[in-house]
C-alpha positions as CSV (number, residue, x, y, z in Angstrom):
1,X,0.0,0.0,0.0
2,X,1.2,3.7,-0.9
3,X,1.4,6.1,2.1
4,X,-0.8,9.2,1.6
5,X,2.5,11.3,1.2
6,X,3.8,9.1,-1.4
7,X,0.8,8.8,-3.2
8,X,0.6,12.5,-3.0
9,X,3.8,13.0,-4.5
10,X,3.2,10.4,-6.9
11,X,0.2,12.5,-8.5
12,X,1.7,15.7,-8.0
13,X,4.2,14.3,-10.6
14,X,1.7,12.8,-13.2
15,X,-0.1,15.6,-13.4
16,X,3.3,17.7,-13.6
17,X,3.4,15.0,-16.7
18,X,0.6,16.0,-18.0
19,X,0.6,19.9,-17.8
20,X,4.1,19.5,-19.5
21,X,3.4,17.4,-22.4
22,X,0.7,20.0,-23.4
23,X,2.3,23.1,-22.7
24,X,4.7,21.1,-25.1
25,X,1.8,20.7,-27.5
26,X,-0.1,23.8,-27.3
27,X,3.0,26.1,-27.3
28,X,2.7,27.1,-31.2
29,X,0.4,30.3,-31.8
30,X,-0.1,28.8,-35.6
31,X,-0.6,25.1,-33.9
32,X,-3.3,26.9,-31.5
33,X,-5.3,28.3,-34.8
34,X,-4.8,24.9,-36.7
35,X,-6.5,23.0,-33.9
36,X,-9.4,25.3,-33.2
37,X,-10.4,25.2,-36.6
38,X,-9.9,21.2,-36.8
39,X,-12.3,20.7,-34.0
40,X,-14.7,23.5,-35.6
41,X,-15.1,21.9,-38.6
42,X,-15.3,18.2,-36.7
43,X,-18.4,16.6,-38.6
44,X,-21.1,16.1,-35.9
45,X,-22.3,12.8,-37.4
46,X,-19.1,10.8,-36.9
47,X,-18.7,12.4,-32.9
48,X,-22.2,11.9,-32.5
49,X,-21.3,8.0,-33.6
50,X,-18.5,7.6,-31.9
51,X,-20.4,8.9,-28.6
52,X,-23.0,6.0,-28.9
53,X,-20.5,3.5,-29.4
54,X,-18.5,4.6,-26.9
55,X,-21.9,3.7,-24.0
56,X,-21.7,1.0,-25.7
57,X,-17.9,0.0,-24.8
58,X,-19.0,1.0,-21.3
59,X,-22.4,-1.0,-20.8
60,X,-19.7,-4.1,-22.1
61,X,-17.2,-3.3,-19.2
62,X,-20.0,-3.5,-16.8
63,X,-21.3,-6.7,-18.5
64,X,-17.6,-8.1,-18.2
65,X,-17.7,-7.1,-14.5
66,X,-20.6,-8.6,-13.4
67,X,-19.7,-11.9,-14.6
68,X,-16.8,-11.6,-12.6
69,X,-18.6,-10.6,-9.7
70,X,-20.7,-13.5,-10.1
71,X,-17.6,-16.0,-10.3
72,X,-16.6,-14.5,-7.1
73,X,-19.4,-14.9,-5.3
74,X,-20.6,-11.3,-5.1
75,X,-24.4,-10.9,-4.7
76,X,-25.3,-7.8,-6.1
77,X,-28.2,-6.7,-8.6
78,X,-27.8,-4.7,-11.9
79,X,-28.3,-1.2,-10.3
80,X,-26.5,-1.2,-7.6
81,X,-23.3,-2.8,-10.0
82,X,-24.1,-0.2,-12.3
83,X,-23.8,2.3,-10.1
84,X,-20.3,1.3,-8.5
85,X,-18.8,0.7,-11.8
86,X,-19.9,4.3,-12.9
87,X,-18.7,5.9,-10.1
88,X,-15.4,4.1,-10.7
89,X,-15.3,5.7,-13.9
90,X,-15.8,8.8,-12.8
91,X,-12.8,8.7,-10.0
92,X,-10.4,7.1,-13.3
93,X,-10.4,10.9,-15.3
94,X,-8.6,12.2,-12.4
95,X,-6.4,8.6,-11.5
96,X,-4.0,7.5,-13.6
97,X,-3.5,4.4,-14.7
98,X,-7.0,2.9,-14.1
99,X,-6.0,1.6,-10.8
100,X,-7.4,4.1,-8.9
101,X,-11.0,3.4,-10.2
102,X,-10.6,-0.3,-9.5
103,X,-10.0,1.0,-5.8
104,X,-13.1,2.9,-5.2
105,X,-14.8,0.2,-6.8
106,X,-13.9,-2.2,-4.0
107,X,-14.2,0.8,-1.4
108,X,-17.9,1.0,-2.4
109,X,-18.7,-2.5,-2.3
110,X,-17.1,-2.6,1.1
111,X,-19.2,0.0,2.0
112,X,-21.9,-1.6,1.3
113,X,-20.6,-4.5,3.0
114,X,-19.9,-6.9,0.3
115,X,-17.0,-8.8,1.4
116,X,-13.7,-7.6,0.7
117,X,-11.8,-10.3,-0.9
118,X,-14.2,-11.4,-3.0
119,X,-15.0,-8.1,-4.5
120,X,-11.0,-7.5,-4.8
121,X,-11.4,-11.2,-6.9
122,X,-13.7,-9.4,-9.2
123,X,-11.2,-6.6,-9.7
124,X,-8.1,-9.0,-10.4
125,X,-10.2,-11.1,-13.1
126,X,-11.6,-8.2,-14.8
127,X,-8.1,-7.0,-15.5
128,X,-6.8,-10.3,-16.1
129,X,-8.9,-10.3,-18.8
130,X,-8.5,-6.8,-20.3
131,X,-4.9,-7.9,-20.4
132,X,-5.6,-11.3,-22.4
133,X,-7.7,-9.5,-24.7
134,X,-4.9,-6.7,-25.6
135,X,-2.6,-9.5,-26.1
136,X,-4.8,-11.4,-28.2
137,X,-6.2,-8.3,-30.2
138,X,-3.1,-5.7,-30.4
139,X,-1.1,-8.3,-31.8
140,X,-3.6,-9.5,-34.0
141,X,-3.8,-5.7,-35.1
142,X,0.2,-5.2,-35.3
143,X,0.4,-8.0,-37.3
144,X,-2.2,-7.7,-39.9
145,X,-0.4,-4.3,-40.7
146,X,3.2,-4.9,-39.8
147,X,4.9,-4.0,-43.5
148,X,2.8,-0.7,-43.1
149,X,3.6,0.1,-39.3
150,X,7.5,-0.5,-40.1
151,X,7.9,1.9,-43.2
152,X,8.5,4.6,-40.7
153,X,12.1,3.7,-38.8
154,X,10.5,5.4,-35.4
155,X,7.4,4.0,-34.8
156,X,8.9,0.3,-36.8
157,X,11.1,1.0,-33.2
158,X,8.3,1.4,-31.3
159,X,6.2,-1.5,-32.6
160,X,8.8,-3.6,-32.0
161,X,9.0,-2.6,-28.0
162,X,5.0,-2.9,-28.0
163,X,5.7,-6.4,-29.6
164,X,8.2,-7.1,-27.0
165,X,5.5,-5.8,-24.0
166,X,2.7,-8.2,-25.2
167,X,4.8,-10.9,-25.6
168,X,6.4,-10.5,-22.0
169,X,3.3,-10.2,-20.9
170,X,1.7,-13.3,-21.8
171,X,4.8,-15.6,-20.7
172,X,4.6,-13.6,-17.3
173,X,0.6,-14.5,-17.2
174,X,1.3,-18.3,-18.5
175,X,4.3,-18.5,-16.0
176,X,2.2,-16.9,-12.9
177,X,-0.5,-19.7,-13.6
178,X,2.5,-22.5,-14.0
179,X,3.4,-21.1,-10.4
180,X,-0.1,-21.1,-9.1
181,X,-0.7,-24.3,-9.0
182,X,-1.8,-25.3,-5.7
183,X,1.3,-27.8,-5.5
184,X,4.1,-25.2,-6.9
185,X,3.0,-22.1,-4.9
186,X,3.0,-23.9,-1.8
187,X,6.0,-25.2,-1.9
188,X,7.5,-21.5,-3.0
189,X,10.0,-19.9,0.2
190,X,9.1,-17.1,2.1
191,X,11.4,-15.0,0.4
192,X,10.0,-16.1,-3.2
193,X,9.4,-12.5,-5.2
194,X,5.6,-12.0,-6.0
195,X,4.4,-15.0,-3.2
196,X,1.8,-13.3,-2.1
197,X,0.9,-12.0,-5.5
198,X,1.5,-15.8,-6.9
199,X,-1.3,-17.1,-3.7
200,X,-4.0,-14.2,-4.5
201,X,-3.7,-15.1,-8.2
202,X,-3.6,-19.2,-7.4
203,X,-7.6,-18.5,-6.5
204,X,-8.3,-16.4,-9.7
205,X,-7.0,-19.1,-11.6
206,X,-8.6,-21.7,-10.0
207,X,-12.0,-19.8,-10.4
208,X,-11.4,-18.8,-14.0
209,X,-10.5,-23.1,-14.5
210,X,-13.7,-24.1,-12.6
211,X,-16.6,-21.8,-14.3
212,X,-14.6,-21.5,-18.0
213,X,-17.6,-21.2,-19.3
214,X,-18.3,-18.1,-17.7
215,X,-14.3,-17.4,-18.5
216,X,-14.6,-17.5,-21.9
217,X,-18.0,-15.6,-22.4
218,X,-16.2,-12.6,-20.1
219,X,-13.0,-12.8,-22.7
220,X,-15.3,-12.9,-25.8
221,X,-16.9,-9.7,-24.5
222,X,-13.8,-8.2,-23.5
223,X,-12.1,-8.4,-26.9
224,X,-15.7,-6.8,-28.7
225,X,-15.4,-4.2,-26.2
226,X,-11.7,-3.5,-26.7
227,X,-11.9,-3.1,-30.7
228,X,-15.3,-1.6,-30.1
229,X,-12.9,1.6,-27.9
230,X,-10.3,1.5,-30.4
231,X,-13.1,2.4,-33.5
232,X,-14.5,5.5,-30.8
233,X,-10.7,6.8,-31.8
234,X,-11.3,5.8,-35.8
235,X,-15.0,7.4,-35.5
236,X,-12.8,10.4,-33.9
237,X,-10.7,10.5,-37.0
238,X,-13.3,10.9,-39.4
239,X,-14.8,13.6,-37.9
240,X,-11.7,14.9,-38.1
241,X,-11.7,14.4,-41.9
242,X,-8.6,11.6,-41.5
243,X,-9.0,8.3,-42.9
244,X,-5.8,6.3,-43.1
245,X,-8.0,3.1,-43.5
246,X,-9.7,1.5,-40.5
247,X,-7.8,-1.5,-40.6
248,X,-4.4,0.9,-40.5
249,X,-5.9,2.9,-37.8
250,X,-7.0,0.0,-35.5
251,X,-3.6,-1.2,-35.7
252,X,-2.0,2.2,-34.4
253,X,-4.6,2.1,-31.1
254,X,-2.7,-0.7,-29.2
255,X,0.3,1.4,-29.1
256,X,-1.3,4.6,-28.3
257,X,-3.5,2.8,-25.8
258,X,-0.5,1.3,-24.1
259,X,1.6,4.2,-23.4
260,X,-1.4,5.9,-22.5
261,X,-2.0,3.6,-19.5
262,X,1.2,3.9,-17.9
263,X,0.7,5.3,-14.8
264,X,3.0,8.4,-15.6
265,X,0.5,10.9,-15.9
266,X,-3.1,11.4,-15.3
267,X,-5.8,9.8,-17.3
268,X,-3.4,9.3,-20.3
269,X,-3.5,13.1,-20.5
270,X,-0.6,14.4,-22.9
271,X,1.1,11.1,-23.4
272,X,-2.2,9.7,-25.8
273,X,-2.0,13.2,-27.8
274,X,1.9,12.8,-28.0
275,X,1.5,9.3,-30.1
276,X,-1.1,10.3,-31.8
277,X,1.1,13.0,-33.5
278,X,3.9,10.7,-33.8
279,X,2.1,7.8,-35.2
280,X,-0.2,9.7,-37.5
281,X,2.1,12.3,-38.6
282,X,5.0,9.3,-39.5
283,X,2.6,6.7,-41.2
284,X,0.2,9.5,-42.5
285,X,1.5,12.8,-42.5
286,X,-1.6,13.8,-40.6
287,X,-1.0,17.4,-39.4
288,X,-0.3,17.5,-35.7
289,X,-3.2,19.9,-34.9
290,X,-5.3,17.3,-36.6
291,X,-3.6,14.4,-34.6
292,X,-4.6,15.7,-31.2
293,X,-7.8,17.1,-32.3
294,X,-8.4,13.1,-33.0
295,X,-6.9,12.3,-29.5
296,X,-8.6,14.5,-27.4
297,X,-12.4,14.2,-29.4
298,X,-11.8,10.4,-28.8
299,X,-11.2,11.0,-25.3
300,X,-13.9,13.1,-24.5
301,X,-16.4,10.6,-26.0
302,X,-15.5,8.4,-23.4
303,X,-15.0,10.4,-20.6
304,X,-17.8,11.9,-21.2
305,X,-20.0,8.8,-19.9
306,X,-18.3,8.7,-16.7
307,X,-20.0,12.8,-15.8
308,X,-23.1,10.3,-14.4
309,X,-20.5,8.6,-12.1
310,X,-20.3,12.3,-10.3
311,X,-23.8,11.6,-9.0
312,X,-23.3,8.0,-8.8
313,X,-20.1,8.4,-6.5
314,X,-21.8,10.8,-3.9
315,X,-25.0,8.8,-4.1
316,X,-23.2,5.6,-3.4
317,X,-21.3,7.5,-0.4
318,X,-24.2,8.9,1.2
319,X,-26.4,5.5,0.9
320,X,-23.5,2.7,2.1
């Protein structure tokens, strides 16, 4: 757990992250101009359609969560999840990293006294399963459009660490259930790094094993709702009048939707619109006033959804 001071400190510096990268951004007087008239001239259709489909990424997250609440033995009904989930989207515009809103999600439910552990399962499986789906879908994406993604030396760079991410990642998720196992992790010394992270996850595992069906319904949903968030961005880009190709975009969003989740700066803020104008002006010689008119459009239709989670978060806190 991160002391208040630390944790302090630690969003002090994100945001300093943020407010840097677009000072960085904004800086121009002619970039200014260019952007104001990008967003101006933003065709209402394609926003209006990328709003709509991004509810409908949201109402997916909640469906993915409630199965997992239901694996873990949480009894709650459809409003009341509904309402905890929103209010945790509303607390991740300000968090970084998305942990934060996983947090206040368990706080709730504890406040309303679901038990702990079992609503902290929830929570580990629904990010379990985010991460399985990037894996399966970004490199699915990268792949399908690697020749095009490489023709630019810098990003062909950073494809090539993305690549290296996802594939680390899946051997680290395929080597913690190895370890697991009821008859490794046991047997694991005190001193063992991640033990107590290896036990927690030992009863994820065992749960996702035990109702697969459930499992694999979750990770179907999860990969629709993944590609569903990456179009918001395409939808984003045609109101923006840019149209690289859909299947080119979709295979830019796992990199930008990576780096945008590091938890170095808050909500993504600065770091998304910096790959978009790297990405896009490399591979399409999209102006950079366009580029982060797409980024932050296709940010607000998202965020956007979570302005309910306001009420939702003092409602939930008043009524425990």
């Amino acid at each position: 757990m991160i002391e208040p001071k630390k944790s302090r400190a630690l969003i002090a510096l994100q945001a300093a992250v943020s407010l840097g990268l677009l000072v960085w951004l904004f800086s121009r007087p002619d970039f200014r101009g260019e952007l104001s008239s990008v967003l101006q001239s933003a065709d209402p259709r394609w926003l209006a359609g990328g709003f709509l489909l991004a509810g409908v990424v949201q109402i997916l997250c909640l469906m993915r969560w409630r199965i997992f609440l239901k694996m873990a033995g949480v009894d709650i009904g459809l409003q009341e999840s509904a309402g905890i989930y929103f209010a945790g989207l509303f607390c991740n515009l300000f968090l970084p990293g998305g942990a934060g809103g996983d947090v206040v999600k368990i706080g709730l439910l504890a406040a309303r006294r679901h038990d702990v552990a079992r609503s902290a399962l929830s929570v580990v499986m629904d990010r379990l399963a985010g991460s399985v789906s990037m894996i399966l879908l970004g490199s699915t994406l990268m792949a399908w459009k690697l020749p095009w993604l490489t023709t630019s030396p810098v990003v062909a760079g950073l494809v090539h660490v993305m690549t290296l991410y996802l594939l680390t990642l899946g051997i680290l998720i395929i080597l913690s259930v190895v370890l697991s196992s009821g008859k490794i992790v046991s047997r694991l010394p005190a001193w063992w790094p991640g033990r107590t992270k290896l036990v927690e996850l030992s009863g994820v595992y065992f749960q996702c094993a035990v109702q697969w069906p459930r499992t694999a319904g979750a990770l179907g949903i999860s990969v629709v709702m993944l590609a569903s968030f990456f179009m918001t961005y395409y939808f984003s880009a045609r109101a923006c009048g840019t149209n690289p190709g859909l299947g080119r975009f979709l295979a830019l969003m796992p990199t930008v939707d990576i780096l945008a989740g590091l938890p170095i700066s808050l909500g993504g803020v600065g770091v998304r619109e910096g790959v978009f104008v790297l990405l896009l002006g490399s591979l399409a010689s999209v102006p950079s006033a366009t580029a982060v008119s797409i980024s932050l459009a296709g940010y607000l239709m998202s965020a956007l959804w979570g302005i309910p989670g306001a009420f939702l978060w003092f409602l939930q806190r008043r009524h425990p």
